[in-house]
Steps between C-alpha positions, in 0.01 A plus 500: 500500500506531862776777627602388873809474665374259767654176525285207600562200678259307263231603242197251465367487092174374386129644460243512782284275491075518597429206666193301564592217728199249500519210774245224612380772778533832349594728203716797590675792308882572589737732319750214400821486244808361624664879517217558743617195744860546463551851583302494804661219647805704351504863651320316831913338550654796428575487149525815267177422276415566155181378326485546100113399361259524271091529591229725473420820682257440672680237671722804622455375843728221479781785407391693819512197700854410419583867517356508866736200585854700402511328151561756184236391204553571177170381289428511138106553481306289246174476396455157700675348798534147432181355612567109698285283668636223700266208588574228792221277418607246817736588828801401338701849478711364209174424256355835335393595183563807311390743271554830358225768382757746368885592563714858534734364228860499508732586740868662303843563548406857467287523780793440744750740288627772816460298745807277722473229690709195684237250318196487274232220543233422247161378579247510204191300531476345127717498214547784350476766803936490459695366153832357489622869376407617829808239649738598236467824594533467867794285485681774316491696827779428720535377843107462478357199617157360282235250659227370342200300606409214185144539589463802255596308185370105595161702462357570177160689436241251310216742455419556874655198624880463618656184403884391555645439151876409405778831615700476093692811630580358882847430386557831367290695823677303786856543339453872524354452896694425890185408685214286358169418728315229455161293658543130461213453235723739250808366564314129365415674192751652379819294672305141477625426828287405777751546777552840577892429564565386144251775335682796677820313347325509187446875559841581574626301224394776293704755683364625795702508829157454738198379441199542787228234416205470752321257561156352749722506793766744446779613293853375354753731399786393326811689476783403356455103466387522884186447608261688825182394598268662654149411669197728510305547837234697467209498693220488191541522166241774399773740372637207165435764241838679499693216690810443224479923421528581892803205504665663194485819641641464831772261424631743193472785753689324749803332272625893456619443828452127596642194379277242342402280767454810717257678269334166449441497850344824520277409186381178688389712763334786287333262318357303812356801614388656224319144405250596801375821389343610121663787352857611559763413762405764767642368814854712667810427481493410937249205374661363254845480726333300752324270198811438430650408842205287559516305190821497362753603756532843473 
């Protein structure tokens, strides 16, 4: 149990992840994991930042890199990090394959036990990394808002391969949640719809007031029955690995003290930028206000 007294604007929940991103031109290694993107983009807009993770020590320099940034860490070390390689076998950012060498287990309610915050977001990479007791828990703690990004548990671990199999518990999981991400390609799966508009109904049917779904070209948020869209302009698309995480991140971080078309905003524009760079958002706050007044009014 973690003894603190410090209230955080949000705290970002999920296991590191060692990546090996593998592309027509090149094969690089980047310190991924959805925490990773999120509470960069995060503490970079001002937000009070908490990351809680699992990996392996001597990936320690993911901690100090976060810790460097103004976000508090609290890890659980493992034997293994999860181990992921992403391959984009063509151009096309939204084709990849995946597969996992080992994972840093499971993520629990204990882990966050001492610590506050205005909202928790969840961003495993398979299933398994958070369980449904995990949401139970968290909704027991009032006022606290709970996100979650469906990529975590579409995924399931075939031997080394990652493969999207039917959510049983998504009923259960999203009627314990407030924010739910989505890409396009999950939303098909586990909604059936192939219009975005109807699957983040579908979402929300469930019980979620918001629902974030990217897609090629951007992002839809829907907020209570109203729907914002929201282009992408960024300059190259180098930076996809982390794209939905980095979008996550910055529009829970700004809904503490934006509305939702606001925050969306402000995601759009995160995620344009980040989209042109591998690794985490590192651009300043100055560049991403005049992003935004170039591309979507201020």
């Amino acid at each position: 149990m973690t003894n603190t007294t410090k209230p955080y604007d949000v705290i970002y929940a999920g296991n590191y992840t060692k990546d090996t991103i593998i592309t027509p031109t090149e094969v690089r290694y980047v310190d991924g994991g959805a925490v990773n993107y999120a509470a960069h983009a995060a503490v970079r807009l001002g937000a009070k930042t908490a990351v809680v993770t699992r990996l392996a020590r001597e990936d320690q320099r993911m901690i100090d890199a976060l810790t460097r940034a103004g976000v508090d860490c609290y890890p659980e070390y493992t034997p293994s990090s999860t181990l992921m390689t992403l391959e984009y076998k063509t151009r096309d950012v939204d084709q990849r394959t995946l597969s996992v060498k080992a994972t840093a287990g499971t993520i629990t309610p204990g882990q966050l036990a001492g610590l506050q915050a205005k909202a928790v977001v969840v961003g495993p990479s398979l299933r398994g990394e958070v369980e449904l007791a995990f949401f139970q828990a968290m909704r027991q703690r009032a006022g606290m808002v709970v996100g979650i990004d469906v990529q975590g548990f579409v995924r399931v671990l075939r031997g080394e391969s990652l493969v999207y199999e039917p959510w049983d518990e998504m009923g259960a999981v999203l009627g314990c949640v407030d924010i739910v991400k989505s890409d396009a390609v999950e939303a098909e799966f586990l909604t059936g719809e192939t219009d975005i508009y109807r699957a983040a109904r579908r979402y929300a049917s469930y019980g979620p007031t918001e629902i974030v779904l990217t897609h090629r070209d951007g992002v839809l948020i829907h907020a209570d029955g109203v729907d914002h869209d929201y282009r992408f302009f960024p300059g190259s698309v180098i930076g996809r690995s982390g794209r939905g995480d980095t979008c996550l991140g910055t529009y829970a971080a700004m809904r503490i003290t934006q509305p939702p078309a606001k925050a969306g905003r402000w995601a759009a524009a995160v995620t344009s930028l980040k989209l042109e760079k591998l690794g985490p958002f590192d651009r300043t706050l100055a560049e991403v206000e005049a992003f935004l007044g170039e591309h979507y009014g201020g």
